[in-house]
Residue frames relative to the residue before (quaternion, step in Angstrom):
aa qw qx qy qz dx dy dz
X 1.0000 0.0000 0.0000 0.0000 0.00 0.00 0.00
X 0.4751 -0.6698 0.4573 0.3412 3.69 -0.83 0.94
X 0.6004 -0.5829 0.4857 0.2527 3.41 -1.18 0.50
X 0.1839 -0.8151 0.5300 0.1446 4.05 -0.60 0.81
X 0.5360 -0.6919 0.4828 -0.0306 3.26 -0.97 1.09
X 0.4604 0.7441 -0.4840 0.0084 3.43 0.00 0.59
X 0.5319 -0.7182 0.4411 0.0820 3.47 -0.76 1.11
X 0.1826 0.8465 -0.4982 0.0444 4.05 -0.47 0.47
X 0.0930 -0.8236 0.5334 -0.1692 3.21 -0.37 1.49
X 0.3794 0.7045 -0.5994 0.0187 3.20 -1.42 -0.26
X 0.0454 -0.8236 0.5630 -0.0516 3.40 -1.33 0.97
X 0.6370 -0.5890 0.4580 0.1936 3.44 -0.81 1.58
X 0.4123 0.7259 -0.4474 0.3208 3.96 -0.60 0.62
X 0.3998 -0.7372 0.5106 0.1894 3.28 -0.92 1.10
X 0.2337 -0.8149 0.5098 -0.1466 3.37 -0.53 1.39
X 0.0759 -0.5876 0.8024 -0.0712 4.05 -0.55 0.94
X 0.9189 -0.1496 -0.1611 0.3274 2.79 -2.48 1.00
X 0.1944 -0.8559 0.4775 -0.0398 3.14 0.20 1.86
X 0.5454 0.5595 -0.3049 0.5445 3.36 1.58 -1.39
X 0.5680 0.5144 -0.4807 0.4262 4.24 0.50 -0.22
X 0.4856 0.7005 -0.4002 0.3366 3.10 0.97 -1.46
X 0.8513 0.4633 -0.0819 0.2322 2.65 -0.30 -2.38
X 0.6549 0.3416 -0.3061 0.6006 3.32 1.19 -0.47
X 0.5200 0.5176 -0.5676 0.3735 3.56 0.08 -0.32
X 0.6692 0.5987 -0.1313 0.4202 3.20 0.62 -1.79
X 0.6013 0.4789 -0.3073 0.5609 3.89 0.84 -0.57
X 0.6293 0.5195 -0.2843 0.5033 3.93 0.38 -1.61
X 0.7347 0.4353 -0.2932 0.4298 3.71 0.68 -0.99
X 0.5984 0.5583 -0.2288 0.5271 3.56 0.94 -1.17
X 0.7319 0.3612 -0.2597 0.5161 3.80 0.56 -1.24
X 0.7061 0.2855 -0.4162 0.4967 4.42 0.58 -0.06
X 0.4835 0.6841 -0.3968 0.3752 3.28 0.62 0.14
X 0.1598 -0.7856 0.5026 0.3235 2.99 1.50 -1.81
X 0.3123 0.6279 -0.6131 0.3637 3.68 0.89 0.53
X 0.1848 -0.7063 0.6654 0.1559 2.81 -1.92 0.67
X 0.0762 0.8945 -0.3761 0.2293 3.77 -0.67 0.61
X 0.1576 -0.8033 0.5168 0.2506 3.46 -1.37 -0.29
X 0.3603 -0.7960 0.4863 -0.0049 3.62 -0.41 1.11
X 0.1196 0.7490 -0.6510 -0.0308 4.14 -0.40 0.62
X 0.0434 0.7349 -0.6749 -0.0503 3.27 -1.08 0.40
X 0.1368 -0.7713 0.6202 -0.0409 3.68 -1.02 1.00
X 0.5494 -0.4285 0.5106 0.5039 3.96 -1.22 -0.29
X 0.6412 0.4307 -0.2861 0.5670 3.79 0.57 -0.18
X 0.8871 -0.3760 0.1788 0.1991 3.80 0.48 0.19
X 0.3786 -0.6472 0.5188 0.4107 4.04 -0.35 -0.61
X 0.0027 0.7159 -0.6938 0.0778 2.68 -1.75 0.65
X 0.2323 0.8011 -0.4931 0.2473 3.71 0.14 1.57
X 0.1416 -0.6976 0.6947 0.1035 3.19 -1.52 0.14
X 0.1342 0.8463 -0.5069 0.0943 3.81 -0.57 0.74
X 0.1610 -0.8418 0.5147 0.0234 3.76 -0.55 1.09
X 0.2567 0.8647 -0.4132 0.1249 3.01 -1.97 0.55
X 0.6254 -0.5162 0.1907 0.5532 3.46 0.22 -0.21
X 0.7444 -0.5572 0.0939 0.3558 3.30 -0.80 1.00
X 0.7626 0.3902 -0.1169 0.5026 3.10 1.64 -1.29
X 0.3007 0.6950 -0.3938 0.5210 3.53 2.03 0.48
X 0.7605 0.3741 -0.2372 0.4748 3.41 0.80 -1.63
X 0.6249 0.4927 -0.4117 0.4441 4.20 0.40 -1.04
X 0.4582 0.5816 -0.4672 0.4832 4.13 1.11 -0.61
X 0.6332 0.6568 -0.2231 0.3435 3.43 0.30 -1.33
X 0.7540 0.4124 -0.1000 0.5014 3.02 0.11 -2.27
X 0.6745 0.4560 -0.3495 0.4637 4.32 1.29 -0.73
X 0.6479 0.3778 -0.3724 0.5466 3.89 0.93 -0.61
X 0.4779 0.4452 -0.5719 0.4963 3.86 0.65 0.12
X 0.8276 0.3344 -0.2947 0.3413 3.87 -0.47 -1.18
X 0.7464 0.3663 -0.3925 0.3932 3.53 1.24 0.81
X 0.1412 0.8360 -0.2261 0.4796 2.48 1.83 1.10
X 0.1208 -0.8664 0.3992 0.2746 4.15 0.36 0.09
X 0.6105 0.6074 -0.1382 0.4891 3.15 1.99 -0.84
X 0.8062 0.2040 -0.0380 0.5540 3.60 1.63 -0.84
X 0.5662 0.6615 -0.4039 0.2805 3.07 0.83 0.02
X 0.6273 0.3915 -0.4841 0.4678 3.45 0.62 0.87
X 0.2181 0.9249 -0.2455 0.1917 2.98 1.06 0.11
X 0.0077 0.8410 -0.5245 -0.1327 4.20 0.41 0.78
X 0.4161 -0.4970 0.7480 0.1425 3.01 -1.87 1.48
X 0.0966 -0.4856 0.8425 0.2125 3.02 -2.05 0.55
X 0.1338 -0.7835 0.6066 0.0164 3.56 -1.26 0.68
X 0.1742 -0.7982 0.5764 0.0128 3.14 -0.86 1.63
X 0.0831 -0.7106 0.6481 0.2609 4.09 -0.48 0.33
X 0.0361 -0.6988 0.7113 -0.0668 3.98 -1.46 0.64
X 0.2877 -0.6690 0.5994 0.3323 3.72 -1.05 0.07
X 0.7125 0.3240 -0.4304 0.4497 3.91 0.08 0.68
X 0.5315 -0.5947 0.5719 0.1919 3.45 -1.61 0.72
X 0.1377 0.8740 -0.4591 -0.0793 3.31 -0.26 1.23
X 0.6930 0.3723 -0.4649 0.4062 3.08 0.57 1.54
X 0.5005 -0.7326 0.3006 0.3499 3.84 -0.81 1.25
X 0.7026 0.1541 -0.0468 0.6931 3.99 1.39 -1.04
X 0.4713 -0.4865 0.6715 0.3004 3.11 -2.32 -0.13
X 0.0816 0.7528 -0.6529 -0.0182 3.24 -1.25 1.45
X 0.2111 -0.7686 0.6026 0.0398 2.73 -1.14 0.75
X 0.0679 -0.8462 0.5253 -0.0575 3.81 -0.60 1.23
X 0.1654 -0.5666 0.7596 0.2732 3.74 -1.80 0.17
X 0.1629 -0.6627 0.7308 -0.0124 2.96 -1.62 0.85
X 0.6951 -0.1667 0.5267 0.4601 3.67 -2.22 -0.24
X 0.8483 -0.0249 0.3297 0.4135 2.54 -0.33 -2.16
X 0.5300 -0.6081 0.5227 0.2758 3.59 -1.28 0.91
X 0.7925 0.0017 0.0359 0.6089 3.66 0.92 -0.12
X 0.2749 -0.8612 0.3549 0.2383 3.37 -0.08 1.48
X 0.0800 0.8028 -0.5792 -0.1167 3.66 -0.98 0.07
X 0.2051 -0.8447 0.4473 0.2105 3.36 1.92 -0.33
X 0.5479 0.3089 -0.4867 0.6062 4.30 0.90 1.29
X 0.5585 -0.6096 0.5003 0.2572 3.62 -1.29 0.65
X 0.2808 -0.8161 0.5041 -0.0297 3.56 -0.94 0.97
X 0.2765 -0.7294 0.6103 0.1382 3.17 -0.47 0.82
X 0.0703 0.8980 -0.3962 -0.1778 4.23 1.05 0.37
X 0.1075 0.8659 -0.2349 0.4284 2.96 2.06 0.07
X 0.8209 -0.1275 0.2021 0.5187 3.16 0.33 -1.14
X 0.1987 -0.8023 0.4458 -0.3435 3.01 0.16 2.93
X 0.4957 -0.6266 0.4852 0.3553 3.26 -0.79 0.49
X 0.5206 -0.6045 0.3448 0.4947 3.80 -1.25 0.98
X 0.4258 -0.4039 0.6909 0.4222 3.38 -2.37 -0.01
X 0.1094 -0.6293 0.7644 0.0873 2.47 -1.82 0.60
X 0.6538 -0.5279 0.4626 0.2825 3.73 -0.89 0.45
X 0.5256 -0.4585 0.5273 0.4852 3.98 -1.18 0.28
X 0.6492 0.6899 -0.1767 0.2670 3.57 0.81 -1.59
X 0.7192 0.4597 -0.1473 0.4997 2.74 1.34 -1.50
X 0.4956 0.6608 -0.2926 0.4818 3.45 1.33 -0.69
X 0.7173 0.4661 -0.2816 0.4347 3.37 0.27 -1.54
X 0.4640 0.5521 -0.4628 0.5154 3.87 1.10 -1.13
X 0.9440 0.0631 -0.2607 0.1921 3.08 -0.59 -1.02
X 0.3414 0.6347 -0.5502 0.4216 3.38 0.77 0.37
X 0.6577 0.5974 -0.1890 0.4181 3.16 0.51 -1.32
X 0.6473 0.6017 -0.1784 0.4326 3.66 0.92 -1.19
X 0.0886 -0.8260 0.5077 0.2283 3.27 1.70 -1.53
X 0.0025 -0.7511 0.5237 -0.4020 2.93 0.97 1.92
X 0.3677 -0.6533 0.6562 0.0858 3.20 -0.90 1.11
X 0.0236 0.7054 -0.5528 0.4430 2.93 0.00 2.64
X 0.1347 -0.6830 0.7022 0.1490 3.58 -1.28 0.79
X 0.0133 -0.7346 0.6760 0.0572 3.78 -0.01 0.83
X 0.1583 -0.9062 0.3889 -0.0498 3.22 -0.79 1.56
X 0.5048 -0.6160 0.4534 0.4001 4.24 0.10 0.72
X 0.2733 0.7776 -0.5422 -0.1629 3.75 -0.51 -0.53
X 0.2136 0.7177 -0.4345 0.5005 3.32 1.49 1.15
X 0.6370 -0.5772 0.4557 0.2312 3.20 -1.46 0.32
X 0.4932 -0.7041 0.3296 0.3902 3.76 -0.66 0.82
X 0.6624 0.3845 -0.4009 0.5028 3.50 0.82 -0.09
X 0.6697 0.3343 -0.4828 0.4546 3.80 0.33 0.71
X 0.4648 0.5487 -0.4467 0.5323 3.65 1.29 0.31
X 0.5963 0.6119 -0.3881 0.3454 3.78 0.73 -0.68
X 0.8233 0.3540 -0.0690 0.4383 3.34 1.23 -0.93
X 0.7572 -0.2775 -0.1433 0.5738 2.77 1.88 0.50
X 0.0068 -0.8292 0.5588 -0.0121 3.61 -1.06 0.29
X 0.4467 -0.5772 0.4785 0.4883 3.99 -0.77 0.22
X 0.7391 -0.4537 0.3580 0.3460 2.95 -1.66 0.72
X 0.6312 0.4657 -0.1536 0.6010 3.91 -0.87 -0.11
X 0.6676 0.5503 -0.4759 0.1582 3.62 0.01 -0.78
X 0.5058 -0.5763 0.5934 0.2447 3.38 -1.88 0.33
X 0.2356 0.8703 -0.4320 0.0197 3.55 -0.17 0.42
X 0.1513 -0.9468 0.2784 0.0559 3.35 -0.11 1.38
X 0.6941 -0.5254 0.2874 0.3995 3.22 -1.21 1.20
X 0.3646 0.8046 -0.4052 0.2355 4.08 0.40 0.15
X 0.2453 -0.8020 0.5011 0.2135 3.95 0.14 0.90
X 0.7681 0.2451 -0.0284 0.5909 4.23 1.54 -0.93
X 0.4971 -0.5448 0.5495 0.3928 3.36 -0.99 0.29
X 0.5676 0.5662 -0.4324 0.4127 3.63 0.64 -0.33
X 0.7784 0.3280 -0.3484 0.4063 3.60 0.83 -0.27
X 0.0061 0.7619 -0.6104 0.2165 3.77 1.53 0.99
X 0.6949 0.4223 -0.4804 0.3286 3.70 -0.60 -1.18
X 0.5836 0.5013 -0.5047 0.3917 3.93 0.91 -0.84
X 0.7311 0.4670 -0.4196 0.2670 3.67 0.23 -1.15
X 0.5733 0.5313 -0.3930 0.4843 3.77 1.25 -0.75
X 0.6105 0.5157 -0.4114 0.4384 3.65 0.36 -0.39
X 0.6376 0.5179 -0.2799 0.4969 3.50 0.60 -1.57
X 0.7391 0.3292 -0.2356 0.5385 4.29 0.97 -0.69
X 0.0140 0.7805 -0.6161 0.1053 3.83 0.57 0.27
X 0.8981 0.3402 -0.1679 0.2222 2.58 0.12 -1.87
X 0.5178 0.7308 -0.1616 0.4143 3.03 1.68 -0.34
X 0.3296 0.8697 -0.2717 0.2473 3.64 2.07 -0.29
X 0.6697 0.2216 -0.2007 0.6798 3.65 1.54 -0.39
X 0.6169 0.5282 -0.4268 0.3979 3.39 0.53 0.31
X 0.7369 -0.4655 0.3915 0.2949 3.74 -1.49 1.14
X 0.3428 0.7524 -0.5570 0.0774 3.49 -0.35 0.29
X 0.1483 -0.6745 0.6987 0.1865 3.88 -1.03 1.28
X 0.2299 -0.6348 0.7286 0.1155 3.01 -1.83 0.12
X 0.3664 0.7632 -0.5219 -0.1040 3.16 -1.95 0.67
X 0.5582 -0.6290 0.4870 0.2356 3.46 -1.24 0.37
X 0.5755 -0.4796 0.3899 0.5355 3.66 -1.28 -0.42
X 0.7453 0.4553 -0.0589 0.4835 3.52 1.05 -0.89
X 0.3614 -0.6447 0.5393 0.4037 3.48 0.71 -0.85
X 0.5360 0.6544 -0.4525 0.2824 3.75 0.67 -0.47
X 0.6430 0.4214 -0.2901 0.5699 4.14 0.65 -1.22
X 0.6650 0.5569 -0.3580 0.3456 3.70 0.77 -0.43
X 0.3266 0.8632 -0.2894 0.2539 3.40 1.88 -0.63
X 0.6562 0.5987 0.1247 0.4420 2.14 0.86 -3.08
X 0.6775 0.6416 -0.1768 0.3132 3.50 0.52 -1.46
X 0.6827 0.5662 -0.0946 0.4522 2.80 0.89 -1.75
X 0.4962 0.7295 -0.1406 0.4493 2.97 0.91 -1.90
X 0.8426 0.4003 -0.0636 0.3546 3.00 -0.41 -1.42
X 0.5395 0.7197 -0.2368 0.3673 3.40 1.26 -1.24
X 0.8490 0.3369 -0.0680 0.4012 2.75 0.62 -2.35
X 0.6801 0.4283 -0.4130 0.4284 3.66 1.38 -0.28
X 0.5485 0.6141 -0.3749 0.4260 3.57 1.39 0.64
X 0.5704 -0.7276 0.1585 0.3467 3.18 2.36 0.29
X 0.4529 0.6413 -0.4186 0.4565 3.22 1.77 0.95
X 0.4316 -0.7794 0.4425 0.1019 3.51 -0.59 1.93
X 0.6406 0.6213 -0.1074 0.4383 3.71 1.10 -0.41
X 0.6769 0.5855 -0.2888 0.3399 3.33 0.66 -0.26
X 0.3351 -0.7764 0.5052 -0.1721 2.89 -1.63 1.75
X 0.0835 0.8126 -0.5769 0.0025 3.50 -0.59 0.17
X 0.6519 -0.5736 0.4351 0.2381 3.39 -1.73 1.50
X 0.3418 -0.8395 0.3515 0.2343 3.86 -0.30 0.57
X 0.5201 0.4820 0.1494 0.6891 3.53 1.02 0.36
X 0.2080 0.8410 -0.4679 -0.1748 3.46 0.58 -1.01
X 0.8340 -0.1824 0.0028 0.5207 3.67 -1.22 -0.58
X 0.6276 0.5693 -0.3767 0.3742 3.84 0.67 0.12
X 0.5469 0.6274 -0.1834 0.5231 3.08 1.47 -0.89
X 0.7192 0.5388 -0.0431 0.4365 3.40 0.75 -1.84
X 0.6829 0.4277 -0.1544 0.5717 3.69 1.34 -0.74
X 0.5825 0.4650 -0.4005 0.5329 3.75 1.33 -0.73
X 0.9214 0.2683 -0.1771 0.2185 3.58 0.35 -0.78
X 0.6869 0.1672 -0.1847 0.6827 3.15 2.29 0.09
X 0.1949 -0.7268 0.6470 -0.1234 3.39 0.62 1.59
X 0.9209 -0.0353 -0.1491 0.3585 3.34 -1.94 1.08
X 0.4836 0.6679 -0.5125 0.2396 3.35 0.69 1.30
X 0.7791 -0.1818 0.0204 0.5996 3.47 0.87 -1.81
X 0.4979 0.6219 -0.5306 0.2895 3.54 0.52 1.11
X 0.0858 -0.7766 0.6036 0.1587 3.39 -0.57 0.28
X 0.7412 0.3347 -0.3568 0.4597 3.36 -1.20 1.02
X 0.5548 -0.3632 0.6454 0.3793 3.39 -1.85 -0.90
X 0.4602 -0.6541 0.5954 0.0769 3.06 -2.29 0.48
X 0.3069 -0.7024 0.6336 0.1048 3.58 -0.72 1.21
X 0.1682 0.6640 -0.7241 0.0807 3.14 -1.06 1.47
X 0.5803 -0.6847 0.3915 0.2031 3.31 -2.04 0.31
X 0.4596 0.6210 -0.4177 0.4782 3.21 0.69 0.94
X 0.7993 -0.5183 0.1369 0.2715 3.74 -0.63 0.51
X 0.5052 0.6524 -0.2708 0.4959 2.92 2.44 -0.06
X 0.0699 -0.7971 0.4978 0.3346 3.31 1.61 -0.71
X 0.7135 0.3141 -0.1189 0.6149 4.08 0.96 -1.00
X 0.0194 -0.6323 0.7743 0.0169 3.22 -1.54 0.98
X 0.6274 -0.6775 0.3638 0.1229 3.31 -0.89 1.06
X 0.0282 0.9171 -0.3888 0.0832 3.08 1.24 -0.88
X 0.7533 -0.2597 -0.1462 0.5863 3.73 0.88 -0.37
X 0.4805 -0.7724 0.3660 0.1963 3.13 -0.21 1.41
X 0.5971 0.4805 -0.3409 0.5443 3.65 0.97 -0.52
X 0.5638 0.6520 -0.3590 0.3581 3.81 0.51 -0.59
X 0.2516 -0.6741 0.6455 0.2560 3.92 -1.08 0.27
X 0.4276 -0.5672 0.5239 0.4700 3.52 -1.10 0.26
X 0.8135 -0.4114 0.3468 0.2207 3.53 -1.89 0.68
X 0.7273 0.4121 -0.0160 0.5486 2.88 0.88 -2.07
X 0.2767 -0.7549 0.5455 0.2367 3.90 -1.24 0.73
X 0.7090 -0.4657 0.2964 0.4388 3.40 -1.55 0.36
X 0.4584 -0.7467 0.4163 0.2430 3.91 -0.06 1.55
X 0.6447 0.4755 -0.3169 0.5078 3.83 1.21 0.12
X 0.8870 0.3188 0.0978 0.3195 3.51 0.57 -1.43
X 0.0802 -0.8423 0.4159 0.3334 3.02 2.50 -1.39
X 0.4046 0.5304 -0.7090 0.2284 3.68 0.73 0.29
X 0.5961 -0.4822 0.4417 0.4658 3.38 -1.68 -0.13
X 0.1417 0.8010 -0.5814 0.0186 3.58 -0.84 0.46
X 0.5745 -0.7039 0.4043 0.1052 3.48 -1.57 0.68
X 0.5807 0.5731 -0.3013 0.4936 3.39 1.62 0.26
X 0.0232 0.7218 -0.6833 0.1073 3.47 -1.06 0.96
X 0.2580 0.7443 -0.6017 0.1319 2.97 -0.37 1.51
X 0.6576 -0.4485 0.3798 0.4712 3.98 -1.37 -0.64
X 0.5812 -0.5066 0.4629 0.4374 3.78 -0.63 0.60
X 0.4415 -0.6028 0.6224 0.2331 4.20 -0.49 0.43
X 0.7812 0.4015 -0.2572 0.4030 3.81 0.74 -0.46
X 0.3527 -0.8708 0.2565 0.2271 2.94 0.66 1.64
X 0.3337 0.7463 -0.3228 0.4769 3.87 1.52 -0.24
X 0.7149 0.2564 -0.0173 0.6503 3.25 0.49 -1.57
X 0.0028 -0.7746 0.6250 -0.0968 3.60 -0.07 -0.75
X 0.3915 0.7467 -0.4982 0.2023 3.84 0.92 -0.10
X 0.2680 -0.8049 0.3492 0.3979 3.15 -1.03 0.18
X 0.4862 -0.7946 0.3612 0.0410 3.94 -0.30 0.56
X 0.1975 -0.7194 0.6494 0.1476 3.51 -1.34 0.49
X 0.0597 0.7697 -0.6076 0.1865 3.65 -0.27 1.19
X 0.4800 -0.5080 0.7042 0.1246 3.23 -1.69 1.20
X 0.2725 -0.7206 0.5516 0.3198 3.62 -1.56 0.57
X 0.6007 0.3738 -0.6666 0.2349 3.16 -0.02 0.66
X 0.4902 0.6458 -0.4978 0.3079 3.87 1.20 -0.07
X 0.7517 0.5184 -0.3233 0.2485 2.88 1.10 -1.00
X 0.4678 0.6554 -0.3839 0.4520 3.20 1.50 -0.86
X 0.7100 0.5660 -0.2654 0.3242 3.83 0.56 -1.30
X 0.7184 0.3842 -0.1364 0.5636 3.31 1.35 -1.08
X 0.5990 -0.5155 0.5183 0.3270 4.16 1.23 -0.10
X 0.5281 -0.6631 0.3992 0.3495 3.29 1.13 -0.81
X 0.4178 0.6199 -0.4216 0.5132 3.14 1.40 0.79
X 0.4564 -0.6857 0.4924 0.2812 3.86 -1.09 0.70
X 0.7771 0.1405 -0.2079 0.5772 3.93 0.90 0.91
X 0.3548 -0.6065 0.5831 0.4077 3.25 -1.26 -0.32
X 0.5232 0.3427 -0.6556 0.4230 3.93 0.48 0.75
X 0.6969 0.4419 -0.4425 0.3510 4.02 0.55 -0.14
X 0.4780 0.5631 -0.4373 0.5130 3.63 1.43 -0.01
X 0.6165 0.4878 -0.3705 0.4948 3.75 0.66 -0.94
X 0.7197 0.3269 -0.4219 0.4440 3.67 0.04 -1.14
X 0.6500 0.5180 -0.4485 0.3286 3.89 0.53 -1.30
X 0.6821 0.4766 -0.2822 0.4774 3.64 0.78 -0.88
X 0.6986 0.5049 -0.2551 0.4381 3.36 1.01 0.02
X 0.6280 0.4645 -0.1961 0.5928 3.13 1.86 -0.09
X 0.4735 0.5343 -0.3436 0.6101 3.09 1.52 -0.52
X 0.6365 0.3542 -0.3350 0.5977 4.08 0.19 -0.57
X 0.7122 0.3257 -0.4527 0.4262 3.86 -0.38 -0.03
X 0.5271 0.6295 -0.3313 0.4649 3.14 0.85 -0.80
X 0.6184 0.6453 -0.2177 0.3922 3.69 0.85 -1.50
X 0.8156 0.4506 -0.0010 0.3629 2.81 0.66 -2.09
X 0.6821 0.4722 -0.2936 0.4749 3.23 1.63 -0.84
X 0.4647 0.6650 -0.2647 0.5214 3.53 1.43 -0.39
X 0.6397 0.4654 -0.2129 0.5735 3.45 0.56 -0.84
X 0.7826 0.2132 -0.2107 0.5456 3.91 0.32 -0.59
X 0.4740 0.3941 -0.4833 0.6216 3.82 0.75 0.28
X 0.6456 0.3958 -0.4396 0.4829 4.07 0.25 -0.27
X 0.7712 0.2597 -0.4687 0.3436 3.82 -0.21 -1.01
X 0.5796 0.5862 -0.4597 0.3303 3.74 1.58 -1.14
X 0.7123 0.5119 -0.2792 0.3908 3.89 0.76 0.09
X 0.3593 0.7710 -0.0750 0.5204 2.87 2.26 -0.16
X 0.9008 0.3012 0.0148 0.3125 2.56 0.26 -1.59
């Protein structure tokens, strides 16, 4: 089976006739034959798009003739499944939501994986901070890490409060991507923290080129893989949410009610249908029969 490509980017910039963009950007994405998702905002892009090797380098060549993207850095994962079903392409607000204006302009410094590892390594008196979402910390995070209780990036402003005290103190930050870290950062320093840092690249970046050092676990991304592997020798954090063996699935509960999202072993899942219990197998299977039944009398009442 050929190897999939999938490509994540994105790049702060002030943008007019976004809606051109967006189609231009589709028409390209759709002859190509990528599949994917694409934001574009007055503030910039923000995409991920997959495919076959020579699907994706097409891509990366109609970007660098591009005046608006062509400097643009891919992080590039390779995987054997497609983890998305179509190419979308959207306008948004915002290319990453935080819903408070941003100077993005003025971000906390990159710092290299390398440069990280130094100081960790150094046992610098560092707050190396998550700025992800508490269920994608569950399944992994760097060692040491802060990781706040926060369901959206929109609720960042809590985590800077919760670190006040921490306003002269060193503090790196990072994301899977480096994008939410932008914002983060951003945000930090106009909240009056002198110290602030961010993973270049973030946790995708940071795992391609120093694999089995300080992450532990797997990556939560948004695209049908929900898990990138990142260190392949690693278990995920979080146990199988039935059974607690250790297991490699992270998916959404199947019972659309619940709909949580989950660590699940495969044989639980098989056992449950793919629901995270057997009271959400009962209700799903119970919704799945109304559903049946109501279908069935919308057919004869059209019938008839």
């Amino acid at each position: 089976m050929e190897n999939i490509h999938t490509l994540l980017f994105y790049k702060f910039i002030t943008l007019k006739n976004v809606n051109e963009i967006a189609e231009k950007q589709k028409q390209i994405c759709d002859s190509i034959g990528l599949k994917g998702k694409i934001l574009l905002a007055e503030e910039g892009i923000n995409g991920s798009v997959s495919g076959a090797q020579e699907q994706v380098e097409a891509y990366k060549t109609e970007m660098k003739k591009d005046e608006f993207f062509s400097d643009i850095i891919f992080k590039e994962e390779i995987g054997s499944l497609m983890p998305f079903e179509r190419m979308v392409v959207k306008v948004k607000k915002e290319i990453i939501r935080l819903d408070i204006p941003l100077d993005v302009k003025k971000t906390g410094k990159h710092i290299s994986p390398e440069e990280f590892l130094d100081l960790y390594n150094k046992n610098e008196e560092i707050t190396v901070l998550d700025a992800r979402n508490n269920y994608e910390s569950q399944i992994g995070k760097f060692k040491d890490a802060i990781t706040p209780d926060i369901k959206t990036f929109r609720e960042f402003p809590k985590v800077a409060e919760m670190l006040k005290d921490k306003k002269d103190k060193k503090i790196v930050m990072y994301c899977t991507g480096g994008i939410r870290c932008e914002k983060a950062s951003a945000y930090l320093i106009e909240q009056g923290f002198k110290d602030v840092s961010q993973i270049s690249g973030g946790i995708i970046t940071f795992c391609q080129k120093l694999p089995e050092t300080l992450w532990e676990g797997k990556c939560f991304v948004f695209d049908d893989r929900l898990i990138s592997p990142v260190n392949q020798k690693q278990p995920l954090l979080e146990k199988c949410v039935a059974c607690e063996s250790s297991c490699d699935l992270y998916k959404n509960c199947r019972n659309a009610i619940c709909n949580k999202r989950i660590s699940i072993c495969r044989d639980c899942k098989t056992k449950f249908n793919g629901c995270c219990s057997q009271a959400c197998l009962e209700e799903f299977k119970l919704k799945c029969k109304e559903k049946e039944i109501s279908n069935r009398k919308l057919s004869i009442n059209v019938n008839a």
